[in-house]
DSSP file (Angstrom, degrees, kcal/mol; ACC not computed):
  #  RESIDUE AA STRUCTURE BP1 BP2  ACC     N-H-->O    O-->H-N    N-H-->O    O-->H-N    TCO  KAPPA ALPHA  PHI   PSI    X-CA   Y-CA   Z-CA
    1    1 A X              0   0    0      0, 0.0     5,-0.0     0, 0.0    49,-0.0   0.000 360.0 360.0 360.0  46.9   85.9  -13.6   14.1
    2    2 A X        +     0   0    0      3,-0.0     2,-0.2     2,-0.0    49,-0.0   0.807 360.0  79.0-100.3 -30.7   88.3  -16.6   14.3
    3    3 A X  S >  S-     0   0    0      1,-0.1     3,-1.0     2,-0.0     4,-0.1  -0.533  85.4-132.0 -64.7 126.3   85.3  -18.7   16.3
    4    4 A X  G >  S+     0   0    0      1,-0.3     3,-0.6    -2,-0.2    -1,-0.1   0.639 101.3  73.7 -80.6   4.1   82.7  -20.0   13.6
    5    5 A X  G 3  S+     0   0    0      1,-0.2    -1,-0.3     3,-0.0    -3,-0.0   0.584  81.6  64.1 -71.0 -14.3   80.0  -18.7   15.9
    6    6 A X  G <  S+     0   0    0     -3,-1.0     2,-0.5     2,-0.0    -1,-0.2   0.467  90.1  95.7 -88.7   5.0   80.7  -15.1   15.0
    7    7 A X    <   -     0   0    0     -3,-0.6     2,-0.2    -4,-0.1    -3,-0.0  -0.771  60.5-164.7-101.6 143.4   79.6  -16.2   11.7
    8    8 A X     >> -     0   0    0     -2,-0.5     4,-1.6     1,-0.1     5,-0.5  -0.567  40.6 -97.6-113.6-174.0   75.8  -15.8   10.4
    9    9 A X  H  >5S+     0   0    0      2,-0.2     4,-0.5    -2,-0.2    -1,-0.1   0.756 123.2  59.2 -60.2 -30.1   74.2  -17.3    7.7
   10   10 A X  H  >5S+     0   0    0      2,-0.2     4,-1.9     1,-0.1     5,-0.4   0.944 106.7  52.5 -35.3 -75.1   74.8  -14.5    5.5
   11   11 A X  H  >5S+     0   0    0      1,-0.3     4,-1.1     2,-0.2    -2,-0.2   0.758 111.8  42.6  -2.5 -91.2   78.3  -15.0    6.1
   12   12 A X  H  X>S+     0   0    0     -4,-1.6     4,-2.6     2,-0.2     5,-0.7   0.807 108.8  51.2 -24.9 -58.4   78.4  -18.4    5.3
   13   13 A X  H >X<S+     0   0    0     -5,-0.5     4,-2.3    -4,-0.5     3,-1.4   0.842 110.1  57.0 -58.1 -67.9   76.3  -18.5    2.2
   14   14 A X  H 3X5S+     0   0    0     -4,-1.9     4,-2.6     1,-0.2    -1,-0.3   0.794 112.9  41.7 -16.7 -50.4   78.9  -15.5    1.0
   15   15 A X  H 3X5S+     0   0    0     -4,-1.1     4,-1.6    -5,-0.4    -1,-0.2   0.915 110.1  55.7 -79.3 -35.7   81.9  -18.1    1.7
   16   16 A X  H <X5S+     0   0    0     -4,-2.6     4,-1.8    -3,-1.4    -2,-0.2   0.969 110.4  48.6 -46.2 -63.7   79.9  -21.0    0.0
   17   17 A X  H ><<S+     0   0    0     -4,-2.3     3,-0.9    -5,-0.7     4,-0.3   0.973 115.8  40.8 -58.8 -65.0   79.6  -18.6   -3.3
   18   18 A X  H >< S+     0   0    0     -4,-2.6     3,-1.8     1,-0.3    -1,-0.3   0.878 112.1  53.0 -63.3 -23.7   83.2  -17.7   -3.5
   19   19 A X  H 3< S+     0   0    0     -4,-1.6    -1,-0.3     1,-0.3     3,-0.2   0.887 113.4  47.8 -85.9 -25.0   84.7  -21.3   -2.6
   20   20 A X  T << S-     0   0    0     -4,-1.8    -1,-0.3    -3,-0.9    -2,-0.2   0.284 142.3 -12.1 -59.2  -3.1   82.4  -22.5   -5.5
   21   21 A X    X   -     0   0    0     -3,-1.8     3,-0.8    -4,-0.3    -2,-0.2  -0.021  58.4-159.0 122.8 115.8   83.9  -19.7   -7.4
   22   22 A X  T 3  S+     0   0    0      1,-0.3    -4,-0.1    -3,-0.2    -3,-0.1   0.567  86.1  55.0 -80.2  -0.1   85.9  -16.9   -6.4
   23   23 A X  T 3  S+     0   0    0     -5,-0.1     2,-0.7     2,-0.0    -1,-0.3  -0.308  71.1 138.9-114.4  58.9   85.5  -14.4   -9.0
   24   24 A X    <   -     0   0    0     -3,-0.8     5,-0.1     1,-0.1    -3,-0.1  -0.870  64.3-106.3 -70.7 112.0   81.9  -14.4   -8.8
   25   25 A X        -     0   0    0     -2,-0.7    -1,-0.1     1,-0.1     5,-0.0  -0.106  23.8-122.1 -60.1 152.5   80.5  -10.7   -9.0
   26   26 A X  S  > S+     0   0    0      2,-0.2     4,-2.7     1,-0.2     3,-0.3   0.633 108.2  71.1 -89.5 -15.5   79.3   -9.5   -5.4
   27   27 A X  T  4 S+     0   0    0      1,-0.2    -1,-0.2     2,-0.2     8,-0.1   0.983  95.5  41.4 -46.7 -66.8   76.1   -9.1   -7.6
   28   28 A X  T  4 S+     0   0    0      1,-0.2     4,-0.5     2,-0.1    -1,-0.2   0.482 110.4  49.7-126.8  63.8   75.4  -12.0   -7.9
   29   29 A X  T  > S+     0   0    0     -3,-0.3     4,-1.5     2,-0.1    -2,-0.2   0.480 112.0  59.5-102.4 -12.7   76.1  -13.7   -4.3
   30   30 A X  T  <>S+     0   0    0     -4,-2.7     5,-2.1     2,-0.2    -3,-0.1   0.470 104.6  47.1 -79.0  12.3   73.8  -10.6   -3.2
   31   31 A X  T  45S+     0   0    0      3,-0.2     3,-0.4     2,-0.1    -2,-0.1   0.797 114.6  48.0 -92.9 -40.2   71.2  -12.3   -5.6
   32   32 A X  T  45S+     0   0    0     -4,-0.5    -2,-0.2     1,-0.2    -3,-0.1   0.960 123.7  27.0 -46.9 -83.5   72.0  -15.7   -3.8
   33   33 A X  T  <5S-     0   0    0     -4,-1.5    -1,-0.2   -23,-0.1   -19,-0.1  -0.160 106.6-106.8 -83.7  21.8   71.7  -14.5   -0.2
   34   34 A X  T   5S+     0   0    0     -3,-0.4     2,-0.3     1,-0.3    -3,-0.2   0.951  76.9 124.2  69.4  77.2   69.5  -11.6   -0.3
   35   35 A X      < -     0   0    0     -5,-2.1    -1,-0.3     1,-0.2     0, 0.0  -0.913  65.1-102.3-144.1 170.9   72.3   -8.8    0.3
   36   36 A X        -     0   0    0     -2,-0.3    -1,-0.2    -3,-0.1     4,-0.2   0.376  33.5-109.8 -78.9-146.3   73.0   -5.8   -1.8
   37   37 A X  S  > S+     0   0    0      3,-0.1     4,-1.5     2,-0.1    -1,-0.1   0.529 125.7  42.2-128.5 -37.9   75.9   -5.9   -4.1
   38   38 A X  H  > S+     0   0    0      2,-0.2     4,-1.5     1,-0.2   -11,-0.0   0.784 108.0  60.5 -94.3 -26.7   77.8   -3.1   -1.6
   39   39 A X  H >> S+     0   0    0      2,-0.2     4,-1.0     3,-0.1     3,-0.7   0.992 108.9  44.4 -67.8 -60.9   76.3   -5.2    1.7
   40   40 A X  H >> S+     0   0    0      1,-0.2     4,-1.8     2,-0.2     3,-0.5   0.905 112.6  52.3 -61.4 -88.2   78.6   -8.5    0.3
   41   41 A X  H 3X S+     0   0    0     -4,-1.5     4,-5.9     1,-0.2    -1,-0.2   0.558 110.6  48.4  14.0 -76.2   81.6   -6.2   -0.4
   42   42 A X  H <X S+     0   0    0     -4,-1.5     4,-2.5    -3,-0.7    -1,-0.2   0.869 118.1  38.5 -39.0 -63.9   81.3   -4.8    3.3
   43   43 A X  H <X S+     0   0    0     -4,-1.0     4,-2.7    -3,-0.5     5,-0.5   0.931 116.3  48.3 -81.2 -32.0   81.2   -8.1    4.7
   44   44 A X  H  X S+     0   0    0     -4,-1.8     4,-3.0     1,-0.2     5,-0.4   0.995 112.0  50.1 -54.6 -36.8   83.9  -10.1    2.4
   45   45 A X  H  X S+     0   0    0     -4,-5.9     4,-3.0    -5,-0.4     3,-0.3   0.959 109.0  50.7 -53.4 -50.8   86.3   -7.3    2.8
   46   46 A X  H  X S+     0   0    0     -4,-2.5     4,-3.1     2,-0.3    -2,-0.2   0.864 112.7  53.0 -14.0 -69.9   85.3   -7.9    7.0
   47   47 A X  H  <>S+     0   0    0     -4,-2.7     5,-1.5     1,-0.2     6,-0.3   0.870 111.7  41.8 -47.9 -45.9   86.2  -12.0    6.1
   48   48 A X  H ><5S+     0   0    0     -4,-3.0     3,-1.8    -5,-0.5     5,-0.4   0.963 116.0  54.3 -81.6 -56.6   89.6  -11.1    4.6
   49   49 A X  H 3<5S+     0   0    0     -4,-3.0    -2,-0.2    -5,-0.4    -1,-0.2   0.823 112.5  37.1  -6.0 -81.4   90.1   -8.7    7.4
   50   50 A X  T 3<5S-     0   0    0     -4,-3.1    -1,-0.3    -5,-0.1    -2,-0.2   0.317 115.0-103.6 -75.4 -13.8   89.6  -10.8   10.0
   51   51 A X  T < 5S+     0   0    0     -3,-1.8    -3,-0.2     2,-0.2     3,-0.2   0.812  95.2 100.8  83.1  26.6   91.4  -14.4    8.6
   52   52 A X  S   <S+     0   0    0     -5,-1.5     2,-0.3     1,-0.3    -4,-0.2   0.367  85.3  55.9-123.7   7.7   88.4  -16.5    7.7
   53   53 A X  S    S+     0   0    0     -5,-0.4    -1,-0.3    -6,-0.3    -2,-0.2  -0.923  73.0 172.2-129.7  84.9   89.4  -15.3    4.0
   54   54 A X        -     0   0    0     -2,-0.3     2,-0.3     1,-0.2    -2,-0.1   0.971  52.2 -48.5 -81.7 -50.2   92.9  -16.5    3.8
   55   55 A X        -     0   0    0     -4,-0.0     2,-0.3     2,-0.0    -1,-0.2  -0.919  45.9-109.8-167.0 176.7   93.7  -15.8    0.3
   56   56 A X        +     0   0    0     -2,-0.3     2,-0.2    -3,-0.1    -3,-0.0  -0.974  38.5 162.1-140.0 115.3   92.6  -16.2   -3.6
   57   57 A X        -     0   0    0     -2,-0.3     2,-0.3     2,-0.0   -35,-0.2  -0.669  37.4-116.9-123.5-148.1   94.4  -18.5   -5.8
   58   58 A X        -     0   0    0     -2,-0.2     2,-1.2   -36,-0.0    -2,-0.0  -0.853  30.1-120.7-121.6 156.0   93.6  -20.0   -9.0
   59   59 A X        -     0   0    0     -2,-0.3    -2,-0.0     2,-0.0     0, 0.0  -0.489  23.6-168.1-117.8  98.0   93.4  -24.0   -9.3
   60   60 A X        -     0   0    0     -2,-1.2     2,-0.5     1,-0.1     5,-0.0  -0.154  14.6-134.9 -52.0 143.8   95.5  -25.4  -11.5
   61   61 A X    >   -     0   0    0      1,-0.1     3,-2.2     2,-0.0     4,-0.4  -0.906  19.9-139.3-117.1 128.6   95.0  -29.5  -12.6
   62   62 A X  T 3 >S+     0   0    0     -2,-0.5     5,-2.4     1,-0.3     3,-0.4   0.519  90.1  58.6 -53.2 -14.2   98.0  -31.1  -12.6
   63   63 A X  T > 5S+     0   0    0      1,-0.2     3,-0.7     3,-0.2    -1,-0.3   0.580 100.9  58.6 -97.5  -8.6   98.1  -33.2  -15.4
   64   64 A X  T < 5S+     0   0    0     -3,-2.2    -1,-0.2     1,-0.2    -2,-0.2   0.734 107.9  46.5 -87.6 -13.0   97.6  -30.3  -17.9
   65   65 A X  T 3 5S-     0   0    0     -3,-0.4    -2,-0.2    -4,-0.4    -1,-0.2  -0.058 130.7 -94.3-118.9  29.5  100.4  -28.7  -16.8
   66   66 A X  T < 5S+     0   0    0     -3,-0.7     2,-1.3     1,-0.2    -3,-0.2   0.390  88.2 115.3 107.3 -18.0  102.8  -32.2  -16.9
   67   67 A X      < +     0   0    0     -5,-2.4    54,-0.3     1,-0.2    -3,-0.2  -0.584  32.7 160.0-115.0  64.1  102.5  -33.6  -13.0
   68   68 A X        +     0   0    0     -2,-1.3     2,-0.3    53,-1.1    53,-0.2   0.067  50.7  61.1 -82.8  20.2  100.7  -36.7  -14.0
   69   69 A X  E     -A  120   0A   0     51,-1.4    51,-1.2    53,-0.2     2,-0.7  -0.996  58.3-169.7-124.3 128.3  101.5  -38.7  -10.9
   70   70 A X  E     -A  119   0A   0     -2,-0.3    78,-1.4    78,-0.2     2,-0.4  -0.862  11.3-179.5-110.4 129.8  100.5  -37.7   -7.2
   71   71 A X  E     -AB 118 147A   0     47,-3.4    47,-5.3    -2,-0.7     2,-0.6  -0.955  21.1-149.2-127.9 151.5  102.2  -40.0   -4.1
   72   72 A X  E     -AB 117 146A   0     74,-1.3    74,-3.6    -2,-0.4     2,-0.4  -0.943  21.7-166.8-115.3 122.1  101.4  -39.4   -0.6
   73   73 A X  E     -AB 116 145A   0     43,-1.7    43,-3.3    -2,-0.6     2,-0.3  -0.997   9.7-147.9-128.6 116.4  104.8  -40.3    1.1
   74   74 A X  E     -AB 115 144A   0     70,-2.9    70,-3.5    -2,-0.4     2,-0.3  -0.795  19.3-160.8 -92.0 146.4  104.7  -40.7    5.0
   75   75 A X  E     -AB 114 143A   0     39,-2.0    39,-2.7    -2,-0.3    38,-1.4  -0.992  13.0-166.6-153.2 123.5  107.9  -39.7    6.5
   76   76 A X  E     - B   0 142A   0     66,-1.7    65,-1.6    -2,-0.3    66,-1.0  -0.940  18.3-138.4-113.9 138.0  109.5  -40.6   10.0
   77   77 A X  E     - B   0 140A   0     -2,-0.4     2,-0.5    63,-0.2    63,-0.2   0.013  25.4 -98.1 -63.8 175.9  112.6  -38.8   11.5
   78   78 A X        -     0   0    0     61,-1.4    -1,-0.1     1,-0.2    10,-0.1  -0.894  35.4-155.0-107.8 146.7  115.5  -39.7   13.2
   79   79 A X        +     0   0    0     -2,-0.5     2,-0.5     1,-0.1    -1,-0.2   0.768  67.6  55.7 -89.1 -37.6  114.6  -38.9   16.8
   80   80 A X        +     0   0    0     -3,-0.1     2,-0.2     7,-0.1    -1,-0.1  -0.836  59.2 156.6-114.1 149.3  118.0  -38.4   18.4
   81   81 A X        -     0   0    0     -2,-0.5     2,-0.1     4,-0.1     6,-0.0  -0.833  49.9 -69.5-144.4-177.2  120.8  -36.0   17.5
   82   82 A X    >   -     0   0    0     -2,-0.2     3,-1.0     1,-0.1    -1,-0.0  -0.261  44.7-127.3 -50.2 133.3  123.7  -34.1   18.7
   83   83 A X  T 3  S+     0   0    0      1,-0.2    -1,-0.1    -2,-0.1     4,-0.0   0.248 108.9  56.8 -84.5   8.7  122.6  -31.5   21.1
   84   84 A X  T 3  S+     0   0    0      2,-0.1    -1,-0.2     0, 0.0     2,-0.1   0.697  95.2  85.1 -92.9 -10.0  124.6  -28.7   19.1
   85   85 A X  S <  S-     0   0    0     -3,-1.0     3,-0.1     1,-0.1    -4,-0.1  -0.308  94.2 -92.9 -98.5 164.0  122.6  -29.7   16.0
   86   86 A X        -     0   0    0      1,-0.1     2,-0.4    -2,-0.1    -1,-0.1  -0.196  55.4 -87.7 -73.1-178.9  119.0  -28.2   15.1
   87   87 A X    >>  -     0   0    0      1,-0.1     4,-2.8    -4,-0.0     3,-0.8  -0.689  42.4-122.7-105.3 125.1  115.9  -30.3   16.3
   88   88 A X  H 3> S+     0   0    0     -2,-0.4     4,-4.0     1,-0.2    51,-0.1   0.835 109.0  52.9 -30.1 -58.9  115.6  -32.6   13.6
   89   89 A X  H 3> S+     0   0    0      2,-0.2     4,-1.5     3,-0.2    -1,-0.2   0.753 107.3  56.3 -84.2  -7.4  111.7  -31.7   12.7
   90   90 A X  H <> S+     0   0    0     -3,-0.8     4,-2.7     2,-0.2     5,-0.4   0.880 112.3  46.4 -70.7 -51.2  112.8  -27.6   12.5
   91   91 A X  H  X S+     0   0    0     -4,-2.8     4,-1.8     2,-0.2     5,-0.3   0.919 113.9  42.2 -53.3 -50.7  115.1  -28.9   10.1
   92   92 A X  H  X S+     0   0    0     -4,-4.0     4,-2.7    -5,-0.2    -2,-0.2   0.932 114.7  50.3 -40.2 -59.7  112.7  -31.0    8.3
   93   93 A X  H  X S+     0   0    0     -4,-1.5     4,-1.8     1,-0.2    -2,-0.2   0.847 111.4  53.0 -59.4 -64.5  109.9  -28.2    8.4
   94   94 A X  H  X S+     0   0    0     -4,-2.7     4,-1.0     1,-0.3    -1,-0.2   0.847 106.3  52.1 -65.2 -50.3  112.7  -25.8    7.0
   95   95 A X  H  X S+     0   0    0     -4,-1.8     4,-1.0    -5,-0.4     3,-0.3   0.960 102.1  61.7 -71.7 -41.6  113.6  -28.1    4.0
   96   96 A X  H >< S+     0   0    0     -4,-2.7     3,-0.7    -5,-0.3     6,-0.2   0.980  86.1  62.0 -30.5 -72.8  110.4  -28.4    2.8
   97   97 A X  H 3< S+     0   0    0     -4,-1.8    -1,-0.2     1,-0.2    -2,-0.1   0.962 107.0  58.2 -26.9 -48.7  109.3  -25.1    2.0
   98   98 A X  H 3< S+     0   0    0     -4,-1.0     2,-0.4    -3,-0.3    -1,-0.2   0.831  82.2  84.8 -40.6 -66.6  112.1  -25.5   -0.4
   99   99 A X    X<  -     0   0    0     -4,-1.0     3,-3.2    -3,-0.7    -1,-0.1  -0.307  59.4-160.8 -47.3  84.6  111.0  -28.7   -2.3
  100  100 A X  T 3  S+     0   0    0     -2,-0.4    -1,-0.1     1,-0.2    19,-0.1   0.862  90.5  62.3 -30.0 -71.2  108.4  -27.6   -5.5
  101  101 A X  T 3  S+     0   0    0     17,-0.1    18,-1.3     2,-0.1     2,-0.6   0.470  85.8  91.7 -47.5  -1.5  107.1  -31.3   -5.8
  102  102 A X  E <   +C  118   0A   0     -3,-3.2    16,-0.2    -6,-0.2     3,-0.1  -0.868  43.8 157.5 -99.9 125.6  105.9  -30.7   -2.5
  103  103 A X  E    S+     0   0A   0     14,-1.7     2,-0.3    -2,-0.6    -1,-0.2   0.881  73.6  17.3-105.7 -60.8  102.2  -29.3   -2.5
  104  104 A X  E     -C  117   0A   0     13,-1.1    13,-1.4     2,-0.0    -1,-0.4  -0.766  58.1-179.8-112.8 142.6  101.2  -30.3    1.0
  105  105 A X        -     0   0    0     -2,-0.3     2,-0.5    11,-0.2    11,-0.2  -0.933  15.1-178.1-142.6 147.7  103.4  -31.4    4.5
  106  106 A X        -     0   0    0      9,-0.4     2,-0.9    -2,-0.3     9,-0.9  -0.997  26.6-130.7-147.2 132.3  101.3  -32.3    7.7
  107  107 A X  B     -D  114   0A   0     -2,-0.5     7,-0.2     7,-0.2     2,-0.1  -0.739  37.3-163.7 -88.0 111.4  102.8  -33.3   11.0
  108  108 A X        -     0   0    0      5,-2.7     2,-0.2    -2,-0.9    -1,-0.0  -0.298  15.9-120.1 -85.6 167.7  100.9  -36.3   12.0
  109  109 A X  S    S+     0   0    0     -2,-0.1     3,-0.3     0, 0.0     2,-0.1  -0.448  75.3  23.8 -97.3-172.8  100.3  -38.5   15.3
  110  110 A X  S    S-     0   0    0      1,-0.2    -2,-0.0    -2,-0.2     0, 0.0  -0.167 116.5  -7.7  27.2-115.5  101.2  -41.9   15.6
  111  111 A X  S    S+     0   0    0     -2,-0.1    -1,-0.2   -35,-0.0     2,-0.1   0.934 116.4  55.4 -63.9 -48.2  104.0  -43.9   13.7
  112  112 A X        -     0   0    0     -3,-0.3   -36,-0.2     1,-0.1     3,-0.1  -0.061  69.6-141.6 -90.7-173.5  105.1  -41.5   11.1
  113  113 A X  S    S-     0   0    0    -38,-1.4    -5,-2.7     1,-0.5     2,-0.2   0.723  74.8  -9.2-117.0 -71.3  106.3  -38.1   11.6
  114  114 A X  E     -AD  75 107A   0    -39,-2.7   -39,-2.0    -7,-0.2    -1,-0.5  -0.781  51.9-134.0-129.8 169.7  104.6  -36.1    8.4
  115  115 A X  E     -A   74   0A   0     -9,-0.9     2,-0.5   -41,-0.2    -9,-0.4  -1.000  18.0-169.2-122.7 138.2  102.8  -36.7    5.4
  116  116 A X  E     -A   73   0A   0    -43,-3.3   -43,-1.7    -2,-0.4     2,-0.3  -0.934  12.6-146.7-124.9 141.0  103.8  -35.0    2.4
  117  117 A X  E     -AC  72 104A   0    -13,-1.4   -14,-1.7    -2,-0.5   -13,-1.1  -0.912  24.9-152.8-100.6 139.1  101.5  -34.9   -1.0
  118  118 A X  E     -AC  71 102A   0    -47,-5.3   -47,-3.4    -2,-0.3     2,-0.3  -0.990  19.9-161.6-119.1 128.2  103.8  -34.8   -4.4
  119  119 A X  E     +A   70   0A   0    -18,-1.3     2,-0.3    -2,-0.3   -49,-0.2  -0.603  30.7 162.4 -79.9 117.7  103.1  -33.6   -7.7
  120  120 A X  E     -A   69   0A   0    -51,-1.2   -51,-1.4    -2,-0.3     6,-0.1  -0.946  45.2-122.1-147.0 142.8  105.7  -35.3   -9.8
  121  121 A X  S    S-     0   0    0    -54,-0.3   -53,-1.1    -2,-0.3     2,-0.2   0.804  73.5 -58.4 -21.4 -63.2  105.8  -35.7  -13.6
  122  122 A X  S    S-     0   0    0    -55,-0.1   -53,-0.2   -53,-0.1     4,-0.1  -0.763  82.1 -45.4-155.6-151.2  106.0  -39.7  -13.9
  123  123 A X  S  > S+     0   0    0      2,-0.2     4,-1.2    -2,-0.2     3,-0.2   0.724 125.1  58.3  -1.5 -80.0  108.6  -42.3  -12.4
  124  124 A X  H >> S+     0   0    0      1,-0.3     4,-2.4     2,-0.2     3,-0.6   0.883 107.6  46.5 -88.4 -42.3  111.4  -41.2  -13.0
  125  125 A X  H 3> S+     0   0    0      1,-0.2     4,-0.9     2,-0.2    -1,-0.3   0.640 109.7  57.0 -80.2  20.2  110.9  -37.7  -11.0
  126  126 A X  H 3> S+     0   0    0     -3,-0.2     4,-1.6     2,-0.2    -1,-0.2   0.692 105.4  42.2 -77.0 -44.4  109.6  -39.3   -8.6
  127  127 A X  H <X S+     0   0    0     -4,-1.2     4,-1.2    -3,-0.6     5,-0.2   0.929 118.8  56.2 -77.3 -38.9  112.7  -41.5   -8.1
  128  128 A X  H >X>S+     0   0    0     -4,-2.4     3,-0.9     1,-0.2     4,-0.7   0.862 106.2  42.1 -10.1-107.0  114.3  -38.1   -8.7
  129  129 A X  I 3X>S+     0   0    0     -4,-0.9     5,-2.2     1,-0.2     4,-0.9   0.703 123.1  44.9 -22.4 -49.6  112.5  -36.2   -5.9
  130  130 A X  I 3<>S+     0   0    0     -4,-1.6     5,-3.1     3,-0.2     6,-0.5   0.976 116.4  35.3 -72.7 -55.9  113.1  -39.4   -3.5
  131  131 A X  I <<5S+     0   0    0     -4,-1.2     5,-0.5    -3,-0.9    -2,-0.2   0.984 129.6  38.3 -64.2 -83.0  117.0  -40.8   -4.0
  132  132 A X  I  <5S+     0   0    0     -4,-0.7    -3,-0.2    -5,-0.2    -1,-0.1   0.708 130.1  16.6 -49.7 -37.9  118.3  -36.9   -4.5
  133  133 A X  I >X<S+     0   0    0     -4,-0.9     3,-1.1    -5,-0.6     4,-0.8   0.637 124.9  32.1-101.6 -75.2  116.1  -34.8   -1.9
  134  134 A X  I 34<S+     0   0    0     -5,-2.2     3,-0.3     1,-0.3     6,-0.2   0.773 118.1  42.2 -71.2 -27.7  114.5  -36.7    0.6
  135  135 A X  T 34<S+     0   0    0     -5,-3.1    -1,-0.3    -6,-0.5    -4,-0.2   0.771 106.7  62.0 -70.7 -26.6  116.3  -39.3    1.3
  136  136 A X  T <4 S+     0   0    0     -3,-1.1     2,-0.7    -6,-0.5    -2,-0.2   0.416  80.3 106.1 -85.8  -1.6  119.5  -37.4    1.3
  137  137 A X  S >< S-     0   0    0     -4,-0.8     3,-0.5    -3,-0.3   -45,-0.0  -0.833  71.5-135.7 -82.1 130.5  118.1  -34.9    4.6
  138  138 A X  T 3  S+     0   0    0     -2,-0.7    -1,-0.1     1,-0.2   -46,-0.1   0.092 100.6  58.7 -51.5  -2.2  119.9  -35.9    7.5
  139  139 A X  T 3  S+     0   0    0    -51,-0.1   -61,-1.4   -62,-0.1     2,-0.4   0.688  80.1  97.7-115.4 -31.5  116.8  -35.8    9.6
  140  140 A X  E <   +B   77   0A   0     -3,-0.5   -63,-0.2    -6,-0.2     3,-0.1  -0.460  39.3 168.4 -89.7 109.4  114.8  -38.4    7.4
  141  141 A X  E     -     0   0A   0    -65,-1.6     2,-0.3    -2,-0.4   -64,-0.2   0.949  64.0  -3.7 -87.0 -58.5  115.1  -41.9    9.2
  142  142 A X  E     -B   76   0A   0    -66,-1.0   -66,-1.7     2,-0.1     2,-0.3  -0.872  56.4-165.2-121.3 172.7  112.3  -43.7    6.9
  143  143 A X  E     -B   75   0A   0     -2,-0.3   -68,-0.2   -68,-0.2     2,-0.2  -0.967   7.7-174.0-131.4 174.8  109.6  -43.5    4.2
  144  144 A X  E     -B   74   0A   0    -70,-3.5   -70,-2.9    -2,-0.3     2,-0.3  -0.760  18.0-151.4-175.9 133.5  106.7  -45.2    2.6
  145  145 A X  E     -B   73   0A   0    -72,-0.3   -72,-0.2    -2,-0.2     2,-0.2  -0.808  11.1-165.7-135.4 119.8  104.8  -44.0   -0.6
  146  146 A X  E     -B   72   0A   0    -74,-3.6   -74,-1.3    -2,-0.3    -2,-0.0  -0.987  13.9-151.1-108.2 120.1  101.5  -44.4   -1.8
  147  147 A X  E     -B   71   0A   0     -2,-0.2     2,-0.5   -76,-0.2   -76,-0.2  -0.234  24.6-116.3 -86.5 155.2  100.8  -43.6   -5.7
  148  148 A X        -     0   0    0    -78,-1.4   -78,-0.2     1,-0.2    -1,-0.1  -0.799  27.1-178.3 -77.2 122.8   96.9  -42.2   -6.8
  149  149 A X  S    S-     0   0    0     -2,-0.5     2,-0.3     1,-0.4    -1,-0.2   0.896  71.5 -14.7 -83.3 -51.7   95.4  -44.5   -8.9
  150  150 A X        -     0   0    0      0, 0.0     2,-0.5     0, 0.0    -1,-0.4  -0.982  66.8-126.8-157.9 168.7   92.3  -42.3   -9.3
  151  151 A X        -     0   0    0     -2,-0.3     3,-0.1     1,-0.2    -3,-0.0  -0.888  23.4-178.9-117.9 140.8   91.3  -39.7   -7.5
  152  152 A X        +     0   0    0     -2,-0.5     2,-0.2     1,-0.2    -1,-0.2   0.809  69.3  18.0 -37.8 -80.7   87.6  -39.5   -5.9
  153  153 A X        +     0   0    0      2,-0.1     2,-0.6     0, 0.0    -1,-0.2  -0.990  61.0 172.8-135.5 145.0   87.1  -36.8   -4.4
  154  154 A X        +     0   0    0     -2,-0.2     2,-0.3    -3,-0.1    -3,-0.0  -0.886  17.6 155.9-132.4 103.4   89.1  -33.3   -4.7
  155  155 A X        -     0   0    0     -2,-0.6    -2,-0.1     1,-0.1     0, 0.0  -0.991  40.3-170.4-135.0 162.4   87.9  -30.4   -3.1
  156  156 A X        +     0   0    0     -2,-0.3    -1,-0.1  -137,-0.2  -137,-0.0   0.569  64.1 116.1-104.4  -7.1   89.4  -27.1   -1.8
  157  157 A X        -     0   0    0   -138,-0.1     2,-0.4     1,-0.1  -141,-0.1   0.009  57.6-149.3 -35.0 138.5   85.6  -26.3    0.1
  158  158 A X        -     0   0    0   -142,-0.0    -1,-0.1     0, 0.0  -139,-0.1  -0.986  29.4-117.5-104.2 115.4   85.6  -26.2    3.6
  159  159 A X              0   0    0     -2,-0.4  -143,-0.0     1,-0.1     0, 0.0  -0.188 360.0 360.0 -73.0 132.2   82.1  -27.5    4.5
  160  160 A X              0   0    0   -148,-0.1    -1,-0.1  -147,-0.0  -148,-0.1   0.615 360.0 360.0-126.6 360.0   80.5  -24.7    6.1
């Protein structure tokens, strides 16, 4: 079911209710989309099955919990190394995971390598997070950080 053509409208309207809120009783998105409470069951378990239902979290907002600056840092690698040494972007990739402040990492096209979103307190973890981690991997050739001023739009919705 990995193709959005195996999906019907039912489907859909089901994934619309939970990504608008996931603990929404299967009552009522079978009031929403004309199914039975046990028909939405059937098919969410089906969604989770299958991977079109990856997971359920909860969404914290950062600034209640301290992490009242977000920077978007593009980040380019050093392209050659030693041919006994790991590939430079496995190594990157690897160190991430690692890094709390790191929410998001994306491998990009063109100039930069990745882009990483950070959740950081203020300032000063920010110079933290930069001077102590990232600049200090051996794979990381440059960066350049952009701060939010204000944020727009935020969604976790996948337009369906």
């Amino acid at each position: 079911m990995a193709e959005s053509e195996a999906l019907d409208k039912l489907d859909r309207g089901i994934l619309r209710a939970l990504q608008a809120d996931g603990r929404e009783t299967y009552e009522r998105i079978g009031e929403r989309v004309g199914l039975s409470p046990s028909a939405v069951l059937r098919r969410v378990k089906r969604l989770e099955e299958s991977g079109v239902i990856e997971r359920y979290v909860a969404l914290v907002r950062p600034q209640a919990v301290g992490l009242g600056l977000t920077a978007y840092i593009n980040v380019r690698l050093e392209k050659h190394t030693e041919h006994h040494k790991r590939n430079p972007m496995d190594a990157f990739r690897a160190s991430v995971q690692a890094w709390d402040e790191v929410v998001e990492c994306v491998a990009l096209t063109g100039e930069m390598d990745f882009l990483l979103q950070v959740l950081v307190q203020d300032m000063a973890h920010y110079s933290r997070f930069i001077l102590e981690t990232l600049l200090r991997h051996p794979s990381v050739q440059d960066v350049k950080t952009s701060f939010v001023l204000d944020r727009i739009k935020g969604t976790t919705a996948v337009p369906l």
